[in-house]
C-alpha positions as CSV (number, residue, x, y, z in Angstrom):
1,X,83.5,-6.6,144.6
2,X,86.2,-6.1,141.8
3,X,88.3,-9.5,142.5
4,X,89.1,-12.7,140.4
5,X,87.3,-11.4,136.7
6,X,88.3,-12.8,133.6
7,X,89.9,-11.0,130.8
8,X,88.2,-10.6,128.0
9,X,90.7,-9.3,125.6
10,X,94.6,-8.1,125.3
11,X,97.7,-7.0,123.3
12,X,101.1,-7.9,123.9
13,X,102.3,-4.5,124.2
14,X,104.8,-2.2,125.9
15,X,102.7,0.9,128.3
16,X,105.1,3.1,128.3
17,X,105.8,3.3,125.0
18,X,104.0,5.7,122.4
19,X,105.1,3.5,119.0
20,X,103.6,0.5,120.6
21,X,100.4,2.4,121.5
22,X,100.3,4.1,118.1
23,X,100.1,0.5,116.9
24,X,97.7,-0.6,119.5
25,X,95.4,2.6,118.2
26,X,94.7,0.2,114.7
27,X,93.6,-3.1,116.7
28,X,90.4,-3.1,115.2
29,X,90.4,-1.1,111.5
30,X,86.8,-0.7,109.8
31,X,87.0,-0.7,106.1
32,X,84.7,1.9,105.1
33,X,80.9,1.4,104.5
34,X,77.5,2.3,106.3
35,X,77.1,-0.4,109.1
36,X,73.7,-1.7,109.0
37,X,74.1,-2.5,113.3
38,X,73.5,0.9,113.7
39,X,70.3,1.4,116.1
40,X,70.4,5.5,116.2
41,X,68.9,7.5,117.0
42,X,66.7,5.9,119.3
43,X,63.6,6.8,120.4
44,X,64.0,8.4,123.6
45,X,62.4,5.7,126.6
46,X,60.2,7.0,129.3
47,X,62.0,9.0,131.6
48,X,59.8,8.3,135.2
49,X,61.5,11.1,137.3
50,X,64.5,13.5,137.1
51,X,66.4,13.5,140.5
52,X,67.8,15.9,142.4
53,X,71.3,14.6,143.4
54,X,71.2,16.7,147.2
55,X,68.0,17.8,148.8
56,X,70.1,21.2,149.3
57,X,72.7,23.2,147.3
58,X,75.3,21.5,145.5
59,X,79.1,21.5,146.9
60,X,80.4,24.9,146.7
61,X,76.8,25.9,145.5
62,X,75.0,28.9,146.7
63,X,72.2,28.3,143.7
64,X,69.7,25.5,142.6
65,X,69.8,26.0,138.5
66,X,68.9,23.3,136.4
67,X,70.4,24.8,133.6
68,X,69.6,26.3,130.3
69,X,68.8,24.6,126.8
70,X,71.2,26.2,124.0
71,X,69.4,26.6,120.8
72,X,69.8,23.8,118.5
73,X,72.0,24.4,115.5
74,X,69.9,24.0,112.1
75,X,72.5,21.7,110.3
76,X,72.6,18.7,113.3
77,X,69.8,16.6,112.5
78,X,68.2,14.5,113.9
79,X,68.6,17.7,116.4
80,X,70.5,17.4,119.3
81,X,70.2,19.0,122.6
82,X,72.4,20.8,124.8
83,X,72.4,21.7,128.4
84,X,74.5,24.8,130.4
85,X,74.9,26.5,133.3
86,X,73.9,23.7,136.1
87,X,74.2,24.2,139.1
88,X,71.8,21.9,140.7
89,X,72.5,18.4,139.0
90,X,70.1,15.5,138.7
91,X,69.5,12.2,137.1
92,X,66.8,11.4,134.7
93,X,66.0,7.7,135.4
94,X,65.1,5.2,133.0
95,X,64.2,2.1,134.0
96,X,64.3,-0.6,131.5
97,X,60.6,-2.5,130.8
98,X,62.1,-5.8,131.6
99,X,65.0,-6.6,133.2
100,X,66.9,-9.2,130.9
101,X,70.3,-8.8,132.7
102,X,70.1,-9.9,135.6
103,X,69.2,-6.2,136.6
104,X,71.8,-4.6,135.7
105,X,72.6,-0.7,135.4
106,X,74.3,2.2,133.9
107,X,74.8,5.4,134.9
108,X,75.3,7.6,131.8
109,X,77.9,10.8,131.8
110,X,77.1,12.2,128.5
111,X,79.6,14.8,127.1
112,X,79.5,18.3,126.0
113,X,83.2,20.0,127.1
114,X,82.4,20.2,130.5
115,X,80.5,23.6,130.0
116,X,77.2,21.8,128.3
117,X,75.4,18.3,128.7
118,X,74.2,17.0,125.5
119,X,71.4,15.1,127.4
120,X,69.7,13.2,124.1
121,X,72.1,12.1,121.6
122,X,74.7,10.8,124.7
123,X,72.0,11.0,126.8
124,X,68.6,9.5,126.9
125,X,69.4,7.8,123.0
126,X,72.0,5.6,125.1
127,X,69.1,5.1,127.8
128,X,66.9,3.9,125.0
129,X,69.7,1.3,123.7
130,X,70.5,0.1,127.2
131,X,66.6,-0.3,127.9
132,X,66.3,-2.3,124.9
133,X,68.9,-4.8,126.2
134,X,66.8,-5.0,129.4
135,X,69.5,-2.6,131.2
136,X,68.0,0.1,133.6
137,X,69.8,3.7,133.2
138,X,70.2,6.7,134.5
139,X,71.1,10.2,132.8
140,X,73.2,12.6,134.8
141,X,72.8,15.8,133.9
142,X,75.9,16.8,135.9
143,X,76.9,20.8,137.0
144,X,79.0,22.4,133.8
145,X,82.1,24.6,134.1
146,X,82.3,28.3,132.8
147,X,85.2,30.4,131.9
148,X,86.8,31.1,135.1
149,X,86.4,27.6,136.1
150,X,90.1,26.1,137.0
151,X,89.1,22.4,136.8
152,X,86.3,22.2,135.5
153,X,86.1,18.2,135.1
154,X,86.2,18.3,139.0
155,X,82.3,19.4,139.1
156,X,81.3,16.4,136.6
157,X,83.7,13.7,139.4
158,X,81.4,15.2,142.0
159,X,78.1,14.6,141.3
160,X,78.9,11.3,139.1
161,X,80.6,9.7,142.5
162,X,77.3,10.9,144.3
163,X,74.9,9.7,141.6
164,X,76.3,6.3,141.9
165,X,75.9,6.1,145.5
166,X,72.3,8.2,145.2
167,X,71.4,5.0,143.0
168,X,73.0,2.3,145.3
169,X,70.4,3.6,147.9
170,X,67.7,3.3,145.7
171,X,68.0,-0.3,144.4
172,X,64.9,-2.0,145.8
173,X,63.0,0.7,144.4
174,X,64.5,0.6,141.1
175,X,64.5,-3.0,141.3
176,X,68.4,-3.4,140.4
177,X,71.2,-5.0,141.7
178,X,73.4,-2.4,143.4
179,X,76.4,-4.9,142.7
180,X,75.8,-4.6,139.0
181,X,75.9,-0.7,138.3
182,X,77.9,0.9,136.1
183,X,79.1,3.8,134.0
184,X,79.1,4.9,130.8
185,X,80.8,7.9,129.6
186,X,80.9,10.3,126.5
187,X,83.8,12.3,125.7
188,X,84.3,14.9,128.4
189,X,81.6,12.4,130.4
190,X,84.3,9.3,129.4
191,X,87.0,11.3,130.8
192,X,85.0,11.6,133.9
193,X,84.3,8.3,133.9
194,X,87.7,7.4,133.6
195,X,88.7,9.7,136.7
196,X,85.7,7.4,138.8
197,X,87.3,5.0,138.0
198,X,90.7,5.8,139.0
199,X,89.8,7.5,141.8
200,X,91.3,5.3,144.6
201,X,88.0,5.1,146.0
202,X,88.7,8.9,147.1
203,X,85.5,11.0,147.3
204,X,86.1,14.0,145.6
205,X,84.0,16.5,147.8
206,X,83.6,16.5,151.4
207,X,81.3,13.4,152.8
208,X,78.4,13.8,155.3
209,X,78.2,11.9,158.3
210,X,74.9,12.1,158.5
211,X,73.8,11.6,154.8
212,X,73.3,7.7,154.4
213,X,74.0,7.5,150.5
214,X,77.0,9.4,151.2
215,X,78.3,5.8,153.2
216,X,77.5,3.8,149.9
217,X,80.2,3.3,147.7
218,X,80.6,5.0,144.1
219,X,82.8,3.5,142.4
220,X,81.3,1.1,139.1
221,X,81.3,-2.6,138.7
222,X,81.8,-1.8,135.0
223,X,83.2,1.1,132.4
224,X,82.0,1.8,129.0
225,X,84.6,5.0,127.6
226,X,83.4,6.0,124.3
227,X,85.3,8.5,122.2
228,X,86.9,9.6,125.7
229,X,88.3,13.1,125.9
230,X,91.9,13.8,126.7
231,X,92.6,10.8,129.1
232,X,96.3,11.6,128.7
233,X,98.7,15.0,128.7
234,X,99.8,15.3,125.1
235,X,102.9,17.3,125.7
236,X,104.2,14.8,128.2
237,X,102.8,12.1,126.4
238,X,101.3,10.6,129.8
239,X,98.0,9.6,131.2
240,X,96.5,11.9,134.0
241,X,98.2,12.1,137.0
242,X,95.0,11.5,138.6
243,X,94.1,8.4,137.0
244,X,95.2,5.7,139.4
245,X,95.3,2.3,137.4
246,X,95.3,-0.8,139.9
247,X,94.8,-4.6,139.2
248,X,91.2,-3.9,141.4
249,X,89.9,-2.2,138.8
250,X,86.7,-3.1,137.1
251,X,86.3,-4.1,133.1
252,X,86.2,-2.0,130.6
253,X,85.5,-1.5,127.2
254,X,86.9,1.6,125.1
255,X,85.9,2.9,121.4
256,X,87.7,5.3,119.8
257,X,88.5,6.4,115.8
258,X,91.3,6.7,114.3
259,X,90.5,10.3,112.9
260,X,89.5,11.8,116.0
261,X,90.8,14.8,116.9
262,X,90.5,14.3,120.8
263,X,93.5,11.7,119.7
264,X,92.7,8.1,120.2
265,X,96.4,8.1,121.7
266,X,94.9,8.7,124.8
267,X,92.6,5.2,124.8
268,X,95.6,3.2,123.9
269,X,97.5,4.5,126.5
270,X,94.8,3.8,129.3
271,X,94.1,0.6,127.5
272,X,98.1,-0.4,127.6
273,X,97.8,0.6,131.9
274,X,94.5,-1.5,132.0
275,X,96.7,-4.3,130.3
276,X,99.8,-3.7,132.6
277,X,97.7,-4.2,135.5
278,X,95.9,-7.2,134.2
279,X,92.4,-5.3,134.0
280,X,89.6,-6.8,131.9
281,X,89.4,-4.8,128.8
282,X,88.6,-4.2,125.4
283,X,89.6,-1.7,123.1
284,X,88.6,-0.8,119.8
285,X,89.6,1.9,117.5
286,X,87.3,2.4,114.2
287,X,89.1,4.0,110.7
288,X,86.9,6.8,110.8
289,X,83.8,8.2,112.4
290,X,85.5,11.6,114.3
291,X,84.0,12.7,117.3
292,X,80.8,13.1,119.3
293,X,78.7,10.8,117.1
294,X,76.4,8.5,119.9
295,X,74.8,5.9,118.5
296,X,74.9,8.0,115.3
297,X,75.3,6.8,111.6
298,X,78.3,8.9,110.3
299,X,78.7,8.2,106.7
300,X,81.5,6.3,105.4
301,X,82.0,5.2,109.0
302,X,81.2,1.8,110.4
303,X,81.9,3.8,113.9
304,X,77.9,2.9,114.3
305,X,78.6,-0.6,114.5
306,X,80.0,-0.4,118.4
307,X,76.6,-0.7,120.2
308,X,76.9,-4.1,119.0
309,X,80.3,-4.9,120.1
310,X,79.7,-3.3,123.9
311,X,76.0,-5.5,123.2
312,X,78.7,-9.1,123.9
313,X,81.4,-7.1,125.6
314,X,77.8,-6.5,128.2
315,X,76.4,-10.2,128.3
316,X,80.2,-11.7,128.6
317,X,80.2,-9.9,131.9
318,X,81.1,-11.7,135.2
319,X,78.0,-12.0,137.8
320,X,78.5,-10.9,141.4
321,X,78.6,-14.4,142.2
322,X,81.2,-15.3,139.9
323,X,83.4,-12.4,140.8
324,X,83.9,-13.8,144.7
């Protein structure tokens, strides 16, 4: 399913070293300005159902919470919303009007630190985008972390490897191709993203036999990491241990800024192991723009501009047919 794809872009550069991905971290430099691509924030598209990832309890769950909405802090606006203590994930679907591409899908992972889902501005805003480019997409509103939580990324890996296969069984009825799903991932949600895809295929929580979406696969055709969190070790200077880069892995396309304090470092790096392994990717790495912005205007930044980048970087993408 992942075999024979064209690149799409690359830098002659050295993974394992930091000065080349320090270097690499400038490939694309926005000169300051308000982008007029920007398409945020989007109206938020017509969410059919929310969906319960298991009929029952979670892994290692003995409750069923769908979690609690933070009060929205009076200087964000437009306001944004946030999402804790979940125990009992689900998916809002969004189904795109048309299908213009070839009906293709994304499942979202929006961030929030692992210990809150900020389901609108990385949620249903990037639904709304993705609808508009005849993409279907689905919002996970995965289970968040708490202070005694020892992994707390491992939680988020759960339910997004479920929530791909949950939607690989539900193709006809969604009317998508189950060959043409993918991810997209914000910030704690890209660094989940990351770890599906580098996941060796591994389920991280303990398969059914008798569950039939637990036999589909989870692991995405494609990867869309925006503004991922901490994809690398800063004190060792490495990527994850967990994050197992291979030549089967799918494209990708990264964003990142320069001035973000969740280093872009960390991009470069998986970029430079994408590259090593002859991956398809993209990577690009704005001036400014910080952190947590969506499909956001920040001002001064032309960070806004990137839905229209990942817009090509989606219709340059191999068909199933032309991936055999």
């Amino acid at each position: 399913m992942q075999s024979n794809r064209q690149q799409l872009t690359s830098l002659p550069i050295a993974p394992n070293s930091l000065a080349a991905c320090a270097a690499l971290a400038i490939c694309l430099w926005a000169a300051p300005g308000t982008s007029t691509a920007a398409t945020a924030p989007q109206q938020p598209p017509a969410t059919t159902e929310l969906v319960d990832l298991w009929e029952g309890p979670a892994p290692d769950e003995t409750t069923r919470q769908p979690g609690t909405t933070l009060p929205q802090r009076p200087e964000e606006q437009p306001p944004v919303t946030r999402i804790t203590g979940i125990t009992q994930p689900q998916l809002a679907v969004c189904l795109a009007k048309q299908s213009t591409a070839g009906r293709r899908a994304v499942l979202i992972l929006p961030g929030g630190g692992f210990r809150r889902v900020v389901v609108d501005k990385e949620g249903t805003e990037i639904a709304a985008w993705l609808n508009d480019l005849g993409i279907s997409a689905f919002v996970l509103r995965y289970r968040t972390a708490d202070d005694s939580t020892k992994s707390p990324w491992l939680k988020p890996l759960q339910d997004a490897q479920r929530a791909m296969a949950l939607i690989r069984s539900r193709a006809a009825e969604w009317q998508i191709d189950p060959d043409q799903l993918g991810v997209a991932g914000f910030s704690a949600g890209g660094q989940t993203a990351a770890r599906l895809l580098g996941d060796g295929g591994q389920s991280a929580y303990r398969l059914s036999a008798g569950d039939p979406v637990d036999r589909l696969s989870h692991q995405p055709d494609f990867a869309m990491l925006i503004y991922p969190w901490n994809l690398w070790n800063p004190d060792t200077e490495q990527l994850l241990p967990e994050l197992q880069i291979s030549p089967g892995l799918p494209p990708v396309f990264l964003v990142h800024t320069h001035d973000d304090s969740a280093s872009s470092l960390s991009s470069a790096m998986f970029y430079a192991a994408l590259r090593k392994h002859r991956v398809p990717a993209e990577l690009h790495v704005f001036a400014s723009g910080g952190h947590g912005y969506g499909l956001r205007q920040i001002a001064g930044s032309r960070i806004s501009s990137w839905p229209e980048l990942a817009a090509h970087w989606l219709q340059a993408l191999p068909t199933p047919d032309e991936r055999k």
